[in-house]
Backbone as JSON Lines, residues from 0, in Angstrom:
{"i":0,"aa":"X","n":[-9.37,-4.1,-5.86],"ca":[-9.33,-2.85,-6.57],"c":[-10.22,-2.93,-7.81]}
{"i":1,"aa":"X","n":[-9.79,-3.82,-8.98],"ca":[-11.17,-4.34,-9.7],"c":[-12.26,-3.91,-9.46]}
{"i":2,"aa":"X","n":[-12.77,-4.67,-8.13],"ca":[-14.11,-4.42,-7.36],"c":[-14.44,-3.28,-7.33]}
{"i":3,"aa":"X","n":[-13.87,-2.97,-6.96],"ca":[-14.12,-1.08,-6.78],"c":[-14.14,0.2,-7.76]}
{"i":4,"aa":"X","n":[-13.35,-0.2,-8.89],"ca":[-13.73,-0.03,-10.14],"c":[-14.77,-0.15,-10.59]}
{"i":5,"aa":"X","n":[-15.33,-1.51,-11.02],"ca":[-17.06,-1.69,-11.18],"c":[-17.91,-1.72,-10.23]}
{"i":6,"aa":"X","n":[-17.54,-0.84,-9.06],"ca":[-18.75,-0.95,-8.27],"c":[-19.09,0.65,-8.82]}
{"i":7,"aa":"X","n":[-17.69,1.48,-8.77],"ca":[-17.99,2.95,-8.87],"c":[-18.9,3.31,-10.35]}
{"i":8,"aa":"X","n":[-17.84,2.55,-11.43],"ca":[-18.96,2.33,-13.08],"c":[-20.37,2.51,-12.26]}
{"i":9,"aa":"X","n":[-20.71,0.98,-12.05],"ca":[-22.04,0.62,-12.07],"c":[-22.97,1.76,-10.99]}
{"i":10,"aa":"X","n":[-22.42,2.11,-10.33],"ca":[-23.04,2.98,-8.76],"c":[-23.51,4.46,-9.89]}
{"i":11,"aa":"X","n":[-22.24,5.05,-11.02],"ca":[-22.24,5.95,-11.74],"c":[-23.86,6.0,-13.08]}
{"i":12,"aa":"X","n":[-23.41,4.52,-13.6],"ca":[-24.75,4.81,-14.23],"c":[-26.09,4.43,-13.86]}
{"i":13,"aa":"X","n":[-26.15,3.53,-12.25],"ca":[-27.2,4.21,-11.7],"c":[-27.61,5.82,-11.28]}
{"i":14,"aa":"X","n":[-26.83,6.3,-11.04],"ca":[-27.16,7.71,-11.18],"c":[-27.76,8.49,-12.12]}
{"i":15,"aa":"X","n":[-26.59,8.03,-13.12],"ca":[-27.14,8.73,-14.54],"c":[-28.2,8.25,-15.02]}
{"i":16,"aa":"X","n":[-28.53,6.92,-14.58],"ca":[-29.88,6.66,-14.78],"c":[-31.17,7.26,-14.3]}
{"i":17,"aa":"X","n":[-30.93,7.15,-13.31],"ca":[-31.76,8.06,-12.85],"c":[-31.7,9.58,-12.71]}
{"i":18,"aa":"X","n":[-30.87,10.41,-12.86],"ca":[-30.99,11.27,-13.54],"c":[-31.74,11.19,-14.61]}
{"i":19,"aa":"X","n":[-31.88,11.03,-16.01],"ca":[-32.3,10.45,-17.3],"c":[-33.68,10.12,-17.14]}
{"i":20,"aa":"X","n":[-34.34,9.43,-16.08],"ca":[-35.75,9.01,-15.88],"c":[-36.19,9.61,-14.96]}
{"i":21,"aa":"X","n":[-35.69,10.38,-14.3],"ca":[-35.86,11.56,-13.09],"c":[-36.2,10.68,-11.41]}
{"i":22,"aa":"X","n":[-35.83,9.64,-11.52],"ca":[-35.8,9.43,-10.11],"c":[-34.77,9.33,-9.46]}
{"i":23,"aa":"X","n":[-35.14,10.39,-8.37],"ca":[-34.34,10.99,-7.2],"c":[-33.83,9.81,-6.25]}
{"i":24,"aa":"X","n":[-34.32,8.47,-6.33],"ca":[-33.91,7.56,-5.03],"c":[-32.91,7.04,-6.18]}
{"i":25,"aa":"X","n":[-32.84,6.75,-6.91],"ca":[-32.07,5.89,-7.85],"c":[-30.22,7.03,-7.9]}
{"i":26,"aa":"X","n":[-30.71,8.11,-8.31],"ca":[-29.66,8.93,-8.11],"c":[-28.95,9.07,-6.75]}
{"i":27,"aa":"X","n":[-29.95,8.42,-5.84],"ca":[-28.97,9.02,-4.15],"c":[-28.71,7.65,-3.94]}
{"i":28,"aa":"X","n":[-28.96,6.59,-4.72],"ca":[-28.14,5.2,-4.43],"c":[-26.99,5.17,-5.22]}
{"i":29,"aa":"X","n":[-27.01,5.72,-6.42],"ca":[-25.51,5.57,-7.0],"c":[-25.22,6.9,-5.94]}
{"i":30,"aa":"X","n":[-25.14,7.8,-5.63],"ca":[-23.73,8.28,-4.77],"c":[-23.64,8.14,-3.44]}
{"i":31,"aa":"X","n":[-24.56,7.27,-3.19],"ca":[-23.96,6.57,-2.04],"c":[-23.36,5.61,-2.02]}
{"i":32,"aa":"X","n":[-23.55,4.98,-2.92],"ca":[-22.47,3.72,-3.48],"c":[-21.16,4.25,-3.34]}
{"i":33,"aa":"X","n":[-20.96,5.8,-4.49],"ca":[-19.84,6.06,-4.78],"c":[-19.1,6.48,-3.5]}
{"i":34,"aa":"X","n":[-19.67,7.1,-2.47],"ca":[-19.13,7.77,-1.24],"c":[-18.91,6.8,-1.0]}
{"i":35,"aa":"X","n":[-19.34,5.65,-0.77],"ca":[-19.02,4.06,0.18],"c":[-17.7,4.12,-0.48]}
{"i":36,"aa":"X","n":[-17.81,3.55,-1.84],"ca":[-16.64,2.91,-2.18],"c":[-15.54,4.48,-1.84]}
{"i":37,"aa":"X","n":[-15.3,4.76,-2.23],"ca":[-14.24,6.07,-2.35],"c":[-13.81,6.23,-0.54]}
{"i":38,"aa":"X","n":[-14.77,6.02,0.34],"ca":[-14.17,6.24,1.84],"c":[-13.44,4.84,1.64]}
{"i":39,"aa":"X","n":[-14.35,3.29,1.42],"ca":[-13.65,1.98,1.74],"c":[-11.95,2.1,1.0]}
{"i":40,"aa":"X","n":[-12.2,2.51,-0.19],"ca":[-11.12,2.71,-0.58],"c":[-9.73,3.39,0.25]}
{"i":41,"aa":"X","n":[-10.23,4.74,0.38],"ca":[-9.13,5.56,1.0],"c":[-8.71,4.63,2.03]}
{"i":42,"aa":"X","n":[-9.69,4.01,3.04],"ca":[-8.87,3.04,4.1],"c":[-8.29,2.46,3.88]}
{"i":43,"aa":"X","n":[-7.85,1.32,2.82],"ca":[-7.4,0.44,1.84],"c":[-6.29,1.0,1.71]}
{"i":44,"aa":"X","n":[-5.97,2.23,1.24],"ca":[-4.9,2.79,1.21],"c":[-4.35,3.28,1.69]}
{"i":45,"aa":"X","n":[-4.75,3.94,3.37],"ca":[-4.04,4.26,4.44],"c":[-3.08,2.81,4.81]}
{"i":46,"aa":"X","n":[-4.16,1.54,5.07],"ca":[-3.73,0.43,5.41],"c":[-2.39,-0.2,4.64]}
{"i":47,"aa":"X","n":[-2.62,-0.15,3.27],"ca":[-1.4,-0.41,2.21],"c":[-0.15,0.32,3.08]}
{"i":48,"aa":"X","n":[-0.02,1.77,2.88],"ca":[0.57,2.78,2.97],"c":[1.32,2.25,4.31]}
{"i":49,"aa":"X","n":[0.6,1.85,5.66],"ca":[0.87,1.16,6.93],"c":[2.16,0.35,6.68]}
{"i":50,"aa":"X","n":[1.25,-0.44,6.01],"ca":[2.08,-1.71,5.65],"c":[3.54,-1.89,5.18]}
{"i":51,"aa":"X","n":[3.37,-1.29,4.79],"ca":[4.7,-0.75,3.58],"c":[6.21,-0.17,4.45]}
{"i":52,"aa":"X","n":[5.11,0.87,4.95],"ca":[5.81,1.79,5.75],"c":[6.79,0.37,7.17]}
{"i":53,"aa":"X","n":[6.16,-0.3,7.88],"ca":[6.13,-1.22,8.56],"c":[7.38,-2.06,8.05]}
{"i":54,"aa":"X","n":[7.03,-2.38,6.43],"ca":[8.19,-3.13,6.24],"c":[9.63,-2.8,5.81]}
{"i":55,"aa":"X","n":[9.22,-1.42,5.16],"ca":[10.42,-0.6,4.95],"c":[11.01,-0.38,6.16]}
{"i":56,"aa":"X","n":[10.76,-0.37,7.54],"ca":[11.57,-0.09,8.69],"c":[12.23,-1.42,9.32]}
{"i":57,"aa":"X","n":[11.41,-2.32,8.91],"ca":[11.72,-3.71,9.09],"c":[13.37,-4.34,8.01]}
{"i":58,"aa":"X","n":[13.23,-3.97,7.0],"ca":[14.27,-3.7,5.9],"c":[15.17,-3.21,6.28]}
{"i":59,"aa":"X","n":[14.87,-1.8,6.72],"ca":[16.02,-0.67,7.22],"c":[16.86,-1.89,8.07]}
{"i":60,"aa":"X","n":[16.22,-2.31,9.47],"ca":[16.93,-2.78,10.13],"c":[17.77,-4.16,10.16]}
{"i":61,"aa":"X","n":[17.29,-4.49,9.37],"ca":[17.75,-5.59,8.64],"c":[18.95,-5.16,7.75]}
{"i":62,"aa":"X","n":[19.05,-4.3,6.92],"ca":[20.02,-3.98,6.15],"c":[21.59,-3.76,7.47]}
{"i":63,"aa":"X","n":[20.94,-2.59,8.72],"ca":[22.01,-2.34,9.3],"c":[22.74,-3.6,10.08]}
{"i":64,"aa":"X","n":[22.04,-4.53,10.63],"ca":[22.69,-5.98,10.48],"c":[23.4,-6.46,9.76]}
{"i":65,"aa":"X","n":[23.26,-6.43,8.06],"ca":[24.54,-6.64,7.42],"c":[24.97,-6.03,7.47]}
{"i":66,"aa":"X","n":[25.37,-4.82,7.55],"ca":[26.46,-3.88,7.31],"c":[27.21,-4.14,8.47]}
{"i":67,"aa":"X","n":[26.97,-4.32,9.53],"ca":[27.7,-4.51,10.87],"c":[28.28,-5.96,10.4]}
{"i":68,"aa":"X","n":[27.21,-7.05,9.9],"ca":[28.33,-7.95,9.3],"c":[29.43,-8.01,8.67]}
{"i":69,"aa":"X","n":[29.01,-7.14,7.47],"ca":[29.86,-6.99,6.94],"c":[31.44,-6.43,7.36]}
{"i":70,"aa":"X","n":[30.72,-5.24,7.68],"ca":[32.37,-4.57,8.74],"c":[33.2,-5.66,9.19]}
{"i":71,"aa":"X","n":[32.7,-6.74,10.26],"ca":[33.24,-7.52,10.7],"c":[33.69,-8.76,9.98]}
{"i":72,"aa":"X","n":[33.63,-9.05,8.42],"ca":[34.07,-10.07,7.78],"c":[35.27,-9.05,7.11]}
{"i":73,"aa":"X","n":[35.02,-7.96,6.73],"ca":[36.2,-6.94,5.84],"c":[37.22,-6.85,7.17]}
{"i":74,"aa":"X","n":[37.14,-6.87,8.59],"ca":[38.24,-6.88,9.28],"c":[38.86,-7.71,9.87]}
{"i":75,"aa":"X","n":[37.74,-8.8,9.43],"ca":[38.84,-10.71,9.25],"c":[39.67,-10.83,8.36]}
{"i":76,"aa":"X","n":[38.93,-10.35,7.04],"ca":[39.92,-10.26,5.75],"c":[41.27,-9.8,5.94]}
{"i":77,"aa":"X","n":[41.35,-8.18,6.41],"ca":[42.39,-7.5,6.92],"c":[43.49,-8.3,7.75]}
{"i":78,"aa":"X","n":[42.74,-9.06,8.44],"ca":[43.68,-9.77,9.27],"c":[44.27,-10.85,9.13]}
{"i":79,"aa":"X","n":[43.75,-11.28,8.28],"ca":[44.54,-12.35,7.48],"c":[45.15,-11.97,6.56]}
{"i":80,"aa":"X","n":[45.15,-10.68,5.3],"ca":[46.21,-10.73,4.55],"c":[47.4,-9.69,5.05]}
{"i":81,"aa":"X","n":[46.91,-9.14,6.13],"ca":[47.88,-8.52,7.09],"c":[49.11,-9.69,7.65]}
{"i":82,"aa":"X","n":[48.52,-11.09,7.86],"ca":[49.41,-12.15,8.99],"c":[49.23,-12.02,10.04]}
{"i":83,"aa":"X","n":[47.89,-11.16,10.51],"ca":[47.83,-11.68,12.0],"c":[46.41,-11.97,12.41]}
{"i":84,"aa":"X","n":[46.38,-12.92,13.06],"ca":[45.02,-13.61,13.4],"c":[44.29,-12.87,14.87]}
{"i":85,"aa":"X","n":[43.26,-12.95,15.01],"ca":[42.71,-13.28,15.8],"c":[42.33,-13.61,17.46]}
C-alpha cells in the first residue's frame, strides 16, 4: 500500500510536470501510471475483501461447533447436579 502511495505522488508530479514544460508524453505517463496503480489497487481490494469474507465464514462455523459444545457440557453439568448420570 506504501508502494502505491508513492507510485501515485510520483506518477502525479510527472504529470504536473509536464504539464508545466508542456510535454504531452510526460503527462500521458503519469496517468497512466495513475490508472495502473488505481485498477492494481482496486484488485488488491476485491482480493482483501475475498479473503476476509472466506474467513469470516470459516469463524462462523467454527463458532457453531462450540456452541453445540457447549450445549453438550451445560447438559452434563445438569446431570450431575441433578444426581443422575449418564
Amino acid at each position: 500500500m506504501f508502494v502505491a502511495v508513492i507510485g501515485m505522488l510520483l506518477a502525479l508530479s510527472i504529470s504536473i510536470w509536464g504539464i508545466g514544460h508542456e510535454n504531452i508524453k510526460a503527462v500521458w505517463i503519469g496517468l497512466v501510471v495513475i490508472a495502473a496503480v488505481c485498477v492494481s489497487w482496486w484488485f488488491w481490494v476485491m482480493f482483501v475483501i475475498r479473503m476476509m469474507m472466506d474467513q469470516t465464514a470459516k469463524t462462523l462455523q467454527g463458532l457453531g461447533e462450540i456452541k453445540y459444545d457447549i450445549r453438550e457440557v451445560r447438559n452434563m453439568v445438569k446431570d450431575l447436579d441433578s444426581g443422575t448420570q449418564r
